[in-house]
DRENRO-281654 format. One record per residue: x negated, z negated, y of N, C-alpha, C in turn. Coordinates in pm, whole numbers, plus 50000, padded with zeros to 5 digits. Example, Ala and Ser with C-alpha at 12.3 -4.5 7.8 and 13.67 -1.06 7.14 Angstrom:
% residues 2
486814922049431487704922049550486804922049670
487154929249775486334928649894487104921350003
//
This chain:
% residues 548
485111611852761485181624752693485861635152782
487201629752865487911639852930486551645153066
486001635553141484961640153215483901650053202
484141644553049482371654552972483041672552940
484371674452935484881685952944485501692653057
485981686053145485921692253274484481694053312
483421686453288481701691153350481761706753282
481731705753156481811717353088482171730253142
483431728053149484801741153201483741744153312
483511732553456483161743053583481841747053565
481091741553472479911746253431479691763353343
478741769953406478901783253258478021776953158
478321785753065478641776352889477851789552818
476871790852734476201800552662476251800152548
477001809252474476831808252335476251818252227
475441814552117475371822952071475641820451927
475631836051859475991832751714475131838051624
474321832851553473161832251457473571832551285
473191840151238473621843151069473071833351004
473261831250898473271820750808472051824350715
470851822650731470151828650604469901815750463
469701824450386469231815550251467731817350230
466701805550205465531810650198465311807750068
464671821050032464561824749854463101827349839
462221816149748460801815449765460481833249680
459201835949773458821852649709458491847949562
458301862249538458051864749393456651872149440
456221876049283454761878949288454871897149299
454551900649411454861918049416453821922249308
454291937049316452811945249254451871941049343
451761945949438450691943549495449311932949442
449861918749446448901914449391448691909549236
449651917249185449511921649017448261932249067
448231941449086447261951649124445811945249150
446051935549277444951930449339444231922549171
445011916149084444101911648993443791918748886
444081927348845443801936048730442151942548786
442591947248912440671950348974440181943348967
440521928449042439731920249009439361916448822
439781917648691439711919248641438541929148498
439021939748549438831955848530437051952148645
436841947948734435281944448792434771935348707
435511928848726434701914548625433991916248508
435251926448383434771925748287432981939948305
433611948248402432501964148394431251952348440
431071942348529429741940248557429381933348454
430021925948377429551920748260429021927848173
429911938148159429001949448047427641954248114
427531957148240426391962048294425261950148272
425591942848292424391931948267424041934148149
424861933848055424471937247901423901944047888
424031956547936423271968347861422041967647952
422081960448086420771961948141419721950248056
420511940847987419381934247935419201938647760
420141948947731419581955947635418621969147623
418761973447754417001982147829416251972647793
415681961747872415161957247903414911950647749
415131947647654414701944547528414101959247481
414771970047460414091977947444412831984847516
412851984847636411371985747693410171974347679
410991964847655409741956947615409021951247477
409861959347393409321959847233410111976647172
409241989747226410051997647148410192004746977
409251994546940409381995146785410571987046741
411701979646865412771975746770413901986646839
413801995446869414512008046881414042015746771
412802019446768412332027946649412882020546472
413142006546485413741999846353414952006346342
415892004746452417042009146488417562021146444
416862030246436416842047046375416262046546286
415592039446260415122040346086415952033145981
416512024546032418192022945969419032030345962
419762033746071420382045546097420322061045991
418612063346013418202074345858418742071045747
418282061145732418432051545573419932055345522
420812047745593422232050445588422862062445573
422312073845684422982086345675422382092545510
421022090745448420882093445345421322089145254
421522077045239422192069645146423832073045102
424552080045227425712077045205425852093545174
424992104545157425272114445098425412111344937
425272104144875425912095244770427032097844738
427832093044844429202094444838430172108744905
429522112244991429732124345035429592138744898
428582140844868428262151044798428802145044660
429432157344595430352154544487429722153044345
428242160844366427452164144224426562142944203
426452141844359425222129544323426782115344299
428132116244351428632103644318429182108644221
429392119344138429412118743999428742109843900
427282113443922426122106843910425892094243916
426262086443978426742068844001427372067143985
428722073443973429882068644000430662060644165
431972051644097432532046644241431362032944293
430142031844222429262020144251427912024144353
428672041644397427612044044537427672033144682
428802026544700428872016644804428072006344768
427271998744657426241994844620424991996544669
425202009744690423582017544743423582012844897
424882018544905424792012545092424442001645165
425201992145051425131976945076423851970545121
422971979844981421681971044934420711979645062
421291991445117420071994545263420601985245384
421721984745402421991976745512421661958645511
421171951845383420731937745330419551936145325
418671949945287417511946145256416721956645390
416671960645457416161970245497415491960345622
414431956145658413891943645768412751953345876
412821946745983411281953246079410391957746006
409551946345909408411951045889408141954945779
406931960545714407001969645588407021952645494
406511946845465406351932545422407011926745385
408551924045467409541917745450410581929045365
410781939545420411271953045324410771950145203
409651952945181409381950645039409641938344955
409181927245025409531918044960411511917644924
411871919445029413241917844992413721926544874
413191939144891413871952144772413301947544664
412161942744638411501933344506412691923744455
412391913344539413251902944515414891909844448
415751920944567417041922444515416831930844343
415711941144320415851947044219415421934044121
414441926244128413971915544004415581907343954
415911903044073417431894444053418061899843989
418611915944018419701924543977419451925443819
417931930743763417811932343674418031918743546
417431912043618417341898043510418491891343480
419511891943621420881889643580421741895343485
421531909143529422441920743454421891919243270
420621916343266420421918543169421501906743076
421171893843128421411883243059422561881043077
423311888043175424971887043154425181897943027
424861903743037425311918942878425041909742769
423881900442759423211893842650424531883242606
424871873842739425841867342713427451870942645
427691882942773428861890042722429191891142566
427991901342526427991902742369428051888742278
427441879442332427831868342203428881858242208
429471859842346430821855642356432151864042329
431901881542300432741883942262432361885142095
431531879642045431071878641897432131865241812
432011856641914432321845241939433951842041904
434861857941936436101856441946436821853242046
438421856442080438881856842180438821839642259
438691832142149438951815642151438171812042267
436671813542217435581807642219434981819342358
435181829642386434891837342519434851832042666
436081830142674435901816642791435091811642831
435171804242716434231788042703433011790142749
432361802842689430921803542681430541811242815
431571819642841431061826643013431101815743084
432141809643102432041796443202430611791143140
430191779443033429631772443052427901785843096
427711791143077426881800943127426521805443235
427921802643329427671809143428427441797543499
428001783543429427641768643515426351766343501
425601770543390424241765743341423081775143470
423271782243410422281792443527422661792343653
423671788443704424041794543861423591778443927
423721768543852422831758043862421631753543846
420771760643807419431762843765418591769043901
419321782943879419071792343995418961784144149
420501781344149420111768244308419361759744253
418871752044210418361742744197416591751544220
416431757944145415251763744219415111775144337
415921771944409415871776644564415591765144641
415171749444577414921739744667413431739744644
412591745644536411361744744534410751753844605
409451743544661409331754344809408541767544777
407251767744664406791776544665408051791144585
408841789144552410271794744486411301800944631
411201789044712411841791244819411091800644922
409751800544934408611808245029409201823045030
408981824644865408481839544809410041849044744
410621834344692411711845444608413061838144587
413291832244728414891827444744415891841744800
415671844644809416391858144836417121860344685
416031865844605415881870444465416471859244370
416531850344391417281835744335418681837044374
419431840044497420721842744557420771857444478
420381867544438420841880944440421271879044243
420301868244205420391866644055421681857244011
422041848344114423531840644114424441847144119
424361857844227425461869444280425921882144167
424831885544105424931895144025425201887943897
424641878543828424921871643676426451868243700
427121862943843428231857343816429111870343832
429281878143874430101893843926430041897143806
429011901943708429191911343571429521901743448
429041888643455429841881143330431361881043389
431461874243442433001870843483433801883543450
433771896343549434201909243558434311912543430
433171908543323433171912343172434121912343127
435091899443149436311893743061437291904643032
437721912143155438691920543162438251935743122
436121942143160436241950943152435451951143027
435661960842954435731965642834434211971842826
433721979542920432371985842918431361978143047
431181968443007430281961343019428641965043059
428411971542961426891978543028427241987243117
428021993943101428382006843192428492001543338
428951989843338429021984443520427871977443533
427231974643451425481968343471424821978243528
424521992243433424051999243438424162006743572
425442008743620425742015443749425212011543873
425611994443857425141983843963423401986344009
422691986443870421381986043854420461998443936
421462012943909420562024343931421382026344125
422092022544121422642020444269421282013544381
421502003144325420471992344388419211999344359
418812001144307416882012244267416992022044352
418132029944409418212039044497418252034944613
418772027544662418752024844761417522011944806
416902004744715415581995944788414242006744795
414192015644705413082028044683413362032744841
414472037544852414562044644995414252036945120
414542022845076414182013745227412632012245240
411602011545083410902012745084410252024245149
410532035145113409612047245152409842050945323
410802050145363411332048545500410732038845607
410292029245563409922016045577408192022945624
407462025545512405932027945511405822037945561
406672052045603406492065545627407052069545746
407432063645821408112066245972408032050846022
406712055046101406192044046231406572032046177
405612030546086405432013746022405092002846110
405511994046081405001980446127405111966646043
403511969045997402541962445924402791946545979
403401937345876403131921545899402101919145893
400641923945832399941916145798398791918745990
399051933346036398421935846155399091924846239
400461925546246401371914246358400431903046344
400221892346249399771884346228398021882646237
397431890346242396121892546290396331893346446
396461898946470397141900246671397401887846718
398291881246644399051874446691397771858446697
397211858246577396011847646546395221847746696
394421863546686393071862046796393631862846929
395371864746903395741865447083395821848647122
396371842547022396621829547068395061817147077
393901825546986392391820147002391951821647172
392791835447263392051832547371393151827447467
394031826847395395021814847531394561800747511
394831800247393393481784747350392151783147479
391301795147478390241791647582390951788447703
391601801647719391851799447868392691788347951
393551782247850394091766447836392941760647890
392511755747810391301745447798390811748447928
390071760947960389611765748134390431758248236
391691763548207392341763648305392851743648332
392751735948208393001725048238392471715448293
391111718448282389941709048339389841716248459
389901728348524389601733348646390711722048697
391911722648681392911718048756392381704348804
391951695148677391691680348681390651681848808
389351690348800388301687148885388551695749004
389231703349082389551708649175390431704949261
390351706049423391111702149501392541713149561
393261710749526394531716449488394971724049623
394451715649761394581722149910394031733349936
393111740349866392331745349862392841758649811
393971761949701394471769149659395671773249700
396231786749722397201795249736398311792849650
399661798049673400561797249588400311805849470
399631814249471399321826649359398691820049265
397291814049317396991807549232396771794949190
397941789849222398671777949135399561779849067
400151790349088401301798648930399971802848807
399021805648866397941818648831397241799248723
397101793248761396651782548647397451776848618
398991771748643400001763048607399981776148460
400471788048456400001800348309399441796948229
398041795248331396441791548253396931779848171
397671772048206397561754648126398731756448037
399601767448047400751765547958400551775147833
399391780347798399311789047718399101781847604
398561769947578398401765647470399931760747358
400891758947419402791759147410402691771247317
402031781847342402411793447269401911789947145
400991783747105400381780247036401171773646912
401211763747025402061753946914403611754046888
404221763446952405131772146849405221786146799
404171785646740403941801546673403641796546520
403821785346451403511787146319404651788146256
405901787346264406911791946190406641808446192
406111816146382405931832246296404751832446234
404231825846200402821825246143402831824445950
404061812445970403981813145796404671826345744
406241831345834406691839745759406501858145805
405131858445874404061868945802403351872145762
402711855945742401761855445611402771857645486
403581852645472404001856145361404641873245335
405361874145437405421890745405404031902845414
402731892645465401721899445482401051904045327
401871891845220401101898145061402011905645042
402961909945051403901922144953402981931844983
402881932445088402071944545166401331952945104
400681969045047399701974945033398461975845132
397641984045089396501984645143396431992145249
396591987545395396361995445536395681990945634
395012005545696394091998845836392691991445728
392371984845790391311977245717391841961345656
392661962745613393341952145536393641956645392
393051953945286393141954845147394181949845105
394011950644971395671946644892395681927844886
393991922744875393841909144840393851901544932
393621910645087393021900145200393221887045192
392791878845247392541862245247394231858345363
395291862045317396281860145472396471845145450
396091834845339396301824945330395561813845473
394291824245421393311813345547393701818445687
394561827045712395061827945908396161813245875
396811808745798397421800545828397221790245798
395871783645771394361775345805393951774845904
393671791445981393371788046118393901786046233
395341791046203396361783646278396901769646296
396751765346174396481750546212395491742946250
394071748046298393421741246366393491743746493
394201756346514394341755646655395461747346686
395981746846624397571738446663396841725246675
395611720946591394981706546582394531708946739
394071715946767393211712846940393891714347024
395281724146985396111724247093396891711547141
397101705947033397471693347051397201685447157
395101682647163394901677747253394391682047371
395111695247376395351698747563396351694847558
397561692647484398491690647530398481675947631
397801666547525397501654447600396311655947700
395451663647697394751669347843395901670947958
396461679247934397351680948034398171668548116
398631662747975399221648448015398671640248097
397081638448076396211629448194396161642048330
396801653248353396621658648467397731651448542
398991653448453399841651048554400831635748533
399271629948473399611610148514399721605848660
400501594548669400331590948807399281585148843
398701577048736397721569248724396461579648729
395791583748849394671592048832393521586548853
392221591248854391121585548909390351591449036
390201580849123389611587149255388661600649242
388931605349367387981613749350386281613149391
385831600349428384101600249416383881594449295
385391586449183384721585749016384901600748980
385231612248991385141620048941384141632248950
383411629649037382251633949098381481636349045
381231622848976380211613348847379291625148759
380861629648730380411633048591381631649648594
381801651148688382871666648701381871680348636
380351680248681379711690348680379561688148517
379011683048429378701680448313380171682848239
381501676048257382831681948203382851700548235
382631701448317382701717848363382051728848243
380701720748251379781723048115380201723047991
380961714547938381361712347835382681726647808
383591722647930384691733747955384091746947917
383381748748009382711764947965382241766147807
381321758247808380351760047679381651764647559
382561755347572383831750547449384971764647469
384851768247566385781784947601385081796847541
383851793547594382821807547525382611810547359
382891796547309382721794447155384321795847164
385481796147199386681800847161386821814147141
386411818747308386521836247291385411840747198
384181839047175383461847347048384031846046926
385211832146899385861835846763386791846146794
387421843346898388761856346941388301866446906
386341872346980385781882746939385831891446794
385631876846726385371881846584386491882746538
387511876746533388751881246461389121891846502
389141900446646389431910046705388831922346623
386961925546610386771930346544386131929046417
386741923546389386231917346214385181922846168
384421915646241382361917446289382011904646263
381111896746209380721885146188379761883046349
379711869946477379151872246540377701864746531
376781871346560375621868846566374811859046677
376361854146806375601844346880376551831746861
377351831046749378191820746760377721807146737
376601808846641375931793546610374671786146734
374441798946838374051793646919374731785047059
376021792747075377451787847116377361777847109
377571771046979378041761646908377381748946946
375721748746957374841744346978374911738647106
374581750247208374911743947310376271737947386
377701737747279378371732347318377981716447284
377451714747152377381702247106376311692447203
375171702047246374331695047328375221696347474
376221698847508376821694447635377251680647634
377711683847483378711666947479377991657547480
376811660047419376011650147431375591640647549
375341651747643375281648547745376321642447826
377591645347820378411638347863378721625547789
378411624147696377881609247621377101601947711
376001609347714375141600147801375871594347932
376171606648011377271600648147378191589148104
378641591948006379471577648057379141570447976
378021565247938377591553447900377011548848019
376501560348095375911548648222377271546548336
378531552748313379501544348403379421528648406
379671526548355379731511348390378621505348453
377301509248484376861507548631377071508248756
378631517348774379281519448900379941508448915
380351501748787381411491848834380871475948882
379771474448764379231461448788378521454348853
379611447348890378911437349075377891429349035
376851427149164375811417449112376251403049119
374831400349069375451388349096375851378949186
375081377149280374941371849436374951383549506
374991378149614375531384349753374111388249808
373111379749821371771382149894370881391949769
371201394649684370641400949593370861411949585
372071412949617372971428049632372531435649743
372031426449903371781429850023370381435750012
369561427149929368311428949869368031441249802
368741446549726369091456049627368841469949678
369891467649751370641483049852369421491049949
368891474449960367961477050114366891486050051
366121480249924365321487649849365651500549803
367021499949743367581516249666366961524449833
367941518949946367831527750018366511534850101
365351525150089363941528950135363881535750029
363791536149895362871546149787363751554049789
365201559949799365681571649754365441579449914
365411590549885365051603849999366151605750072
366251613450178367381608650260368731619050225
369121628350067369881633350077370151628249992
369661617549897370431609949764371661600349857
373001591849786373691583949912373091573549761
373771561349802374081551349756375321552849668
374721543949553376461541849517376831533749479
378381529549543379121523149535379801513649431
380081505449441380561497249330382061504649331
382751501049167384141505649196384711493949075
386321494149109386651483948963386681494348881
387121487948795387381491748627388261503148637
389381496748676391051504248652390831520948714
390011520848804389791533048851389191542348711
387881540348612387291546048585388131551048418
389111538148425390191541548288390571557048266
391221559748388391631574048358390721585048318
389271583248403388511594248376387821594448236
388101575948204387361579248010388251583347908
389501581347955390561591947851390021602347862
389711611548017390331622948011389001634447924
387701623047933386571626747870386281620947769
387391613047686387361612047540387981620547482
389161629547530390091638847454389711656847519
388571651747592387641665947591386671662647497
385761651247479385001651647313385931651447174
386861651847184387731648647062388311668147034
388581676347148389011688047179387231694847100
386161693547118384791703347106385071698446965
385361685946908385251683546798386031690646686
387381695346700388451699846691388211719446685
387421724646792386651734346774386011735046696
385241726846617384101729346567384931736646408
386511726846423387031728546291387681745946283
387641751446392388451764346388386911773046407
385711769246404384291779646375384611778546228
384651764346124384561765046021385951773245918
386711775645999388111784645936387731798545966
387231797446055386841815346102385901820846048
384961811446040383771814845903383841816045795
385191805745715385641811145629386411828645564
387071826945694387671840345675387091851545632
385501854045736384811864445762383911862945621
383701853345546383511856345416384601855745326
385551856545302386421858345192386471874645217
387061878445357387091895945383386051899945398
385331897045407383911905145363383751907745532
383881902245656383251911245732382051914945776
382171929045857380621932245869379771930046006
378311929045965377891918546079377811927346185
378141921546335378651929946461376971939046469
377821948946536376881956146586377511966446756
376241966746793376741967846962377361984546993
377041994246898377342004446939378642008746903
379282002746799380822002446813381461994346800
381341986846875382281974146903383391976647040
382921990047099383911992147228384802001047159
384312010447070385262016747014386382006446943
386361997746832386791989046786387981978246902
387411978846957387981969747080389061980347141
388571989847156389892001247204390652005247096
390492007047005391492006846874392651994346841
391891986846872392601970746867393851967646945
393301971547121393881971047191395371978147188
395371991247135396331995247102397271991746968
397401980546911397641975146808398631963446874
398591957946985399211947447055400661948947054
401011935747035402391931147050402741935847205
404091939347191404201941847342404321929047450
404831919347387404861901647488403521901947479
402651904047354401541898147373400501905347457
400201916047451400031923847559400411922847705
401641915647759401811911047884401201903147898
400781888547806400281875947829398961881747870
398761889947766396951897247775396521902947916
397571909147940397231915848100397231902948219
398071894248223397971881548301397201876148315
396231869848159394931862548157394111868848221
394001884648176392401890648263392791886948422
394051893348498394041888448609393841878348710
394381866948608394181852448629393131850448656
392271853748558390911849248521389061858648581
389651873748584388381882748648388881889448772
389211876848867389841883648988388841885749066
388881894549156387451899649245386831886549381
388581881749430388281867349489387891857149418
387791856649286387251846749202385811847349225
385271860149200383911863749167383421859249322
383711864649430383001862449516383321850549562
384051842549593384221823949557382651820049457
382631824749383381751816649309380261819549312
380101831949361378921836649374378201825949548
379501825849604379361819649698379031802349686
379631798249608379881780849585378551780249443
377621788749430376541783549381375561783049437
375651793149586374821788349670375201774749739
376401769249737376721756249807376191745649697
375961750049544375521738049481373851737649458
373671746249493372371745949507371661741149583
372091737449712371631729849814372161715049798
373301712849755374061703449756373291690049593
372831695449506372381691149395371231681949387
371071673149352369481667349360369201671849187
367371671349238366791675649078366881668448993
367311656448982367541645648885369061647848849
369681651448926371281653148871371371661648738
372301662448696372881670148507373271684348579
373201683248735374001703648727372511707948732
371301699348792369891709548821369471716448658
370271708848560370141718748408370861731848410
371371736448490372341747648466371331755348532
371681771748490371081782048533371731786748624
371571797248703372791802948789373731809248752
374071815248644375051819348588376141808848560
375441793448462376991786748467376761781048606
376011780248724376181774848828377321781448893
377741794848864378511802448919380141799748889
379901796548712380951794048662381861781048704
380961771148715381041755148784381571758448913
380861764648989381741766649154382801774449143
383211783849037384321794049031385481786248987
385121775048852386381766448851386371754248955
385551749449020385591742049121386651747449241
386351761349264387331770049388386371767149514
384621763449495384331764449606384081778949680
//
């Protein structure tokens, strides 16, 4: 130690002196208090912007539910001069908030449902009110004892009755509303009775409240830019008759066409085509409940007070019956289990046939419901759809000559040698195939005869129709007018779908594709084959869904 401090001493020695700090973890400055409140204060403003951009965007794309929007709005500001102006809530009394109630409950989109509802609330209001005063009086006849007793068991008897028939459906269809408004009101004025002394006088108030205000939803309703359930539901029928075709088009093109062959455009442009029938088969919930608001309805447009709205939701279920089986069409598209493509060869041109024939008899019903014209070529349609199938009957009864091996080997050699001297040199031979191959293609042309069959049931609903409404038989010189009247009648979704299909479907590269690929089947065809029956027109159609 004494060494290690003499080194020291003759050594120089550096010192320094350093403060003592305490380290004290930060705290959270303003600063990034600040930094999150923006972050914040952004967050919530783009959220709202999204909102209101997707509340444009509802309103540009249906602006009759803006125009509902202000016709509420009217309703209300009239209604509530009621209470404002001193001479008219004299006149009602403090039971003008009644009036308000009953525009803001009953007041709906369409004229149909308005009415029905203001029906329903005035029938309830009245029948209640009545039979609570009826009750009132013989329970206070009754004495103070016996008053009680009898409102209660009264109000248990009926308010149980009442639900109990809100479970019956034709009760429930038409006048569950009116069943709730008759519970609501019988139990409010008996009960309320006990204590108040003038009894009619709050019936009475309740009563002329409510008449003021469903009259006004009514007239508001029919007189500033109506919208007719029973038109929605006509639209809505013949729009979904030609997504039906164009389904059906579009599903068998897919099956018999080579997919390399097509663009990304149009494989969105038929993946559309095949999903239109979906629309279909969820549209009968809007189907039942504007048929039903389609009877409150008066007489507009060419729709009478009686029209037949029962049978659109007849013919909606046969389309829902055929839609069905595109649905399972579709399903054999996108099985794994497919069938080659020289079994599909077979018999592709004759399915094509059928496809068309079975679209053309879709759209001439679309026609006719469109302009409620009876058509004059539909039973020939019809005809030659049935003689397609036929024919594709025939085809595959003779499949099973593709499959079945001979019997011997030298017989078979024997066979071929002959087919091949007598047939001409552009017929080929054909091939044996197994079984398992030809499975898929007899589904997929049993639930295309099961689909024409299924048609036949939505000619016989549509025929119905056009005689219950009386329509009149088409004629050519205004049917474009009619058709342009119509057109402007469209749902606004449905109207998009509408503009898609024509595109999809009358594209100018379509046309010249096909004008082109019937000269390729024309050379390509022998005269014994099922396409040398086609004319050039569906020859055109055959190469257009082919994509040659």
């Amino acid at each position: 130690m004494a060494s290690d401090q003499k080194e020291v001493s003759n050594g120089l020695e550096w010192r320094r002196k350093v403060a003592a700090e305490i380290l004290v973890p930060e705290t959270k400055t303003s600063s990034s208090i600040l930094i999150s409140l923006k972050a914040f204060i952004v967050g919530f403003a783009s959220k709202v912007w999204k909102f209101l951009h997707k509340a444009w965007d509802v309103g540009v794309d249906d602006p009759r539910k803006v125009i509902h929007c202000l016709k509420v709005g009217m309703a209300l500001t009239v209604v509530s001069l009621f209470y404002y102006m001193r001479p008219l809530y004299d006149g009602v009394g403090g039971a003008a908030m009644w009036a308000i109630m009953t525009v803001v409950v009953v007041f709906e989109n369409t004229v149909g449902a308005t009415i029905s509802k203001s029906l329903n609330r005035m029938s309830g209001t009245f029948l209640a009110g009545f039979l609570a005063v009826g009750v009132q009086w013989v329970a206070r006849q009754s004495g103070n004892r016996f008053e009680p007793i009898i409102n209660g068991a009264a109000v248990f008897l009926l308010a149980s009755l009442a639900t109990f028939s809100r479970f019956i459906p034709s009760v429930k269809a038409r006048f569950d509303y009116g069943a709730m408004i008759f519970i609501l009101t019988f139990s409010l004025v008996s009960i309320s009775g006990y204590r108040v002394v003038e009894v009619f006088a709050l019936a009475q108030e309740r009563i002329v409240t409510i008449i003021i205000g469903t009259i006004l939803c009514i007239i508001i309703s029919m007189l500033v830019c109506p919208i007719w359930a029973g038109q929605d539901l006509h639209t809505l029928i013949f729009l979904n008759i030609e997504k039906l075709a164009d389904s059906l088009e579009g599903c068998i093109a897919e099956y018999f066409k080579d997919g390399d062959d097509l663009d990304d455009g149009d494989k969105e442009c038929h993946k559309k085509l095949q999903g239109y029938y979906k629309c279909v088969l969820s549209s009968k919930a809007t189907e039942d409940s504007l048929a039903n608001f389609a009877r409150w309805e008066p007489a507009h447009g060419r729709f009478n007070f009686w029209h037949p709205w029962k049978q659109y939701i007849k013919i909606g279920a046969s389309m829902r019956s055929c839609a069905y089986c595109i649905d399972a069409l579709n399903g054999c598209i996108n099985s794994e289990n497919q069938a080659s493509e020289n079994v599909k060869k077979h018999i592709s041109i004759i399915c094509l046939k059928v496809s068309s024939n079975s679209s053309g008899v879709i759209r001439e019903l679309a026609l006719t419901m469109k302009t409620m014209k009876k058509s004059s070529n539909i039973h020939f349609l019809v005809g030659d759809m049935n003689k397609a199938v036929q024919e594709l009957q025939v085809n595959l009864k003779a499949l099973p000559k593709l499959f079945n091996p001979p019997s011997r080997p030298e017989a078979a050699e024997t066979r071929e040698n002959k087919t091949t001297e007598q047939q001409p040199a552009s017929k080929t031979v054909v091939s044996t195939m197994p079984i398992m191959d030809i499975i898929p293609l007899v589904t997929f042309t049993s639930l295309l005869i099961e689909i024409v069959t299924r048609i036949n049931g939505i000619v016989d609903a549509v025929e119905e129709l056009a005689d219950l409404a009386e329509f009149k038989p088409a004629s050519n010189d205004k049917c474009g007018k009619d058709d342009d009247q119509l057109n402007n009648n469209f749902l606004p979704d449905q109207q998009k779908d509408k503009d898609i299909m024509k595109k999809g479907i009358m594209s100018t590269r379509g046309k010249k594709r096909a004008r082109r690929g019937s000269a390729v089947l024309r050379q390509s065809i022998s005269p014994g084959s099922p396409a040398a029956q086609l004319d050039d027109s569906e020859q055109q159609d055959v190469a257009q869904l082919l994509g040659i």
